[in-house]
C-alpha positions, 0 to 999 in steps of 0.5 A: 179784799180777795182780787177783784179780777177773779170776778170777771175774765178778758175774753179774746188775746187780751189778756190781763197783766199780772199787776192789773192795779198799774196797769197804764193806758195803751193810748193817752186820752184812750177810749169812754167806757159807758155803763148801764146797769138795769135794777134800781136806778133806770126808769122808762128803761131809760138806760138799758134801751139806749145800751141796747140800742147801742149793741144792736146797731154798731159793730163790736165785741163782747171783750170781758165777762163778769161771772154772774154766778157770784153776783146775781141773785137769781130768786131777787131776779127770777131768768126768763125760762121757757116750758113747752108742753112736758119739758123745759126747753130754754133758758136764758141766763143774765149776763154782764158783759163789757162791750167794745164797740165802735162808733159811725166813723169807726172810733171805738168805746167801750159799753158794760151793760147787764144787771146791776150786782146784788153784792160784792159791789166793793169788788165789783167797782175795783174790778171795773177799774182795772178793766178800766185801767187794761182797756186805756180808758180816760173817762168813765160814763154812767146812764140811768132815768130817774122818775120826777113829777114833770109831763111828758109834754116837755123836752127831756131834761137830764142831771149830770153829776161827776167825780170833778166840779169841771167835769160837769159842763151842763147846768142842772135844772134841778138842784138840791141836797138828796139822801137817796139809796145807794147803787152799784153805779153810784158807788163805782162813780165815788171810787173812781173819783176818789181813786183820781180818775175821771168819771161823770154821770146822765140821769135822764127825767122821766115822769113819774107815771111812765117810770114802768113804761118803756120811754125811748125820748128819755134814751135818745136824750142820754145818747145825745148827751154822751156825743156832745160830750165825747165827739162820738158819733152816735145813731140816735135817729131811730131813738127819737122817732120811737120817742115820738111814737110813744108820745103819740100813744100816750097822748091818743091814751089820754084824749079819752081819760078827761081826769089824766088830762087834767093831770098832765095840764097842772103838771105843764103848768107847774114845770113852767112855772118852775123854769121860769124861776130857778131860785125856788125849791126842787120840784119834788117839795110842795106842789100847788094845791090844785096839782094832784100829788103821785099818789092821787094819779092812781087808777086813771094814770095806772090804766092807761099805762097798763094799755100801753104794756099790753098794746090794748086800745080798748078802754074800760 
């Protein structure tokens, strides 16, 4: 494999060793590195707007910078390029920067946050674990949202997975064997845990009909799973009020839609029903028949979210 390290470069005075592979940390239990990919696996932007969030209201730093040109592909994920009248005026290309920022009381972490590689993922992953291994870091953590057949009425429940059964302190609500499609932060988890090093995962639940609308209760829910598991102490105060702002929109969208109405209350009733009994099946098998499945929310769900995107309150 051609060195991984030629896919990113340090950017600052700290600058990388020769022999990046045995490399040991400065400082024994160093500092988390979070990471938050956008692409396949981040329903509500679940991911991107608590890294977001993160960036935007700690101190920090850009410390290194991958070299997007060789892992992008720009016709899959067309950049955002502004025309004014007879001429292009801007562009703004994507990056992937790993962030080291620090938290409430000053305690630095680290944050890599961009689009998800299009290739290399094999060289990507070795060359997050040798950023890893130069920055000291004790404990990888990966956020994504995953769409499910749960309302929005409910508290947000989340999945952790990690490279180590003991590194996985907070129970699953949903259990069960799954052959899902692969992902640059997936596979950078399964070779780090190979490779013996710590890492673990939250993937908030979202319901499957906001996965394409912005849902901040499903960020604040990951953030707060990072401090209790790290002592960081995070600004979530603002996340959870946006939250409950979306739920407010939501709800005020489907007061005048009696089909979604209807939706969300058999949802309600299947995820109690399902709580109540932990021993039964996942929730994606078989619903009740009187719960419509994903598909039959069609237009009724569809049109309402298509209102919160546009801020539209009128209705058709």
């Amino acid at each position: 494999m051609p060195d991984p390290a030629e896919l990113y470069e340090i950017v600052g005075d700290r600058e990388l060793p020769p022999d990046s592979a045995t490399v040991k940390p400065d400082v024994e239990g160093g500092p988390v590195l979070l990471h938050a990919l956008d692409g396949f696996l981040d329903a509500g932007s679940a991911a991107q707007i608590a890294a977001n969030h993160l960036v935007e209201t700690l101190e920090g730093k850009v410390v290194a910078r991958f070299d997007i040109d060789l892992l992008h592909d720009y016709r899959a994920r067309r950049p955002p390029m502004t025309f004014v009248e007879d001429h292009y005026e801007s562009y703004t290309p994507p990056q992937l920067l790993l962030h080291e920022l620090k938290d409430s009381t000053g305690a630095p972490f680290l944050l890599l946050n961009g689009p998800e590689p299009d290739v290399m993922w094999e060289r990507f992953t070795a060359a997050v674990g040798q950023l890893a291994d130069h920055f000291g870091v004790h404990l990888v953590m990966g956020l994504g949202g995953v769409p499910m057949t749960i309302p929005h009425t409910r508290p947000t429940t989340l999945t952790t997975h990690g490279t180590r059964p003991d590194l996985v302190r907070r129970p699953n609500v949903w259990r069960g064997n799954l052959r899902i499609p692969g992902s640059a932060s997936a596979l950078l988890e399964l070779r780090l845990g190979e490779a013996g090093k710590d890492a673990i995962g939250f993937v908030a639940h979202v319901p499957h009909y906001l996965a394409s609308v912005e849902f901040p209760q499903a960020s604040a829910a990951l953030l707060d799973a990072v401090a209790e598991e790290t002592g960081l102490l995070l600004p979530v105060g603002s996340l959870h009020a946006a939250g409950v702002t979306r739920l407010r929109e939501i709800d005020a969208q489907l007061a005048d839609d009696p089909q979604a109405v209807g939706v969300v209350k058999a949802l309600e009733e299947q995820y109690d029903s399902f709580v109540s009994n932990r021993h039964q099946a996942e929730l994606g098998g078989e619903l009740d028949q009187n719960v419509p499945s994903g598909e039959e929310l069609g237009a009724e769900l569809e049109r309402f979210l298509a209102q919160l995107e546009r801020g539209d309150d009128e209705t058709r």
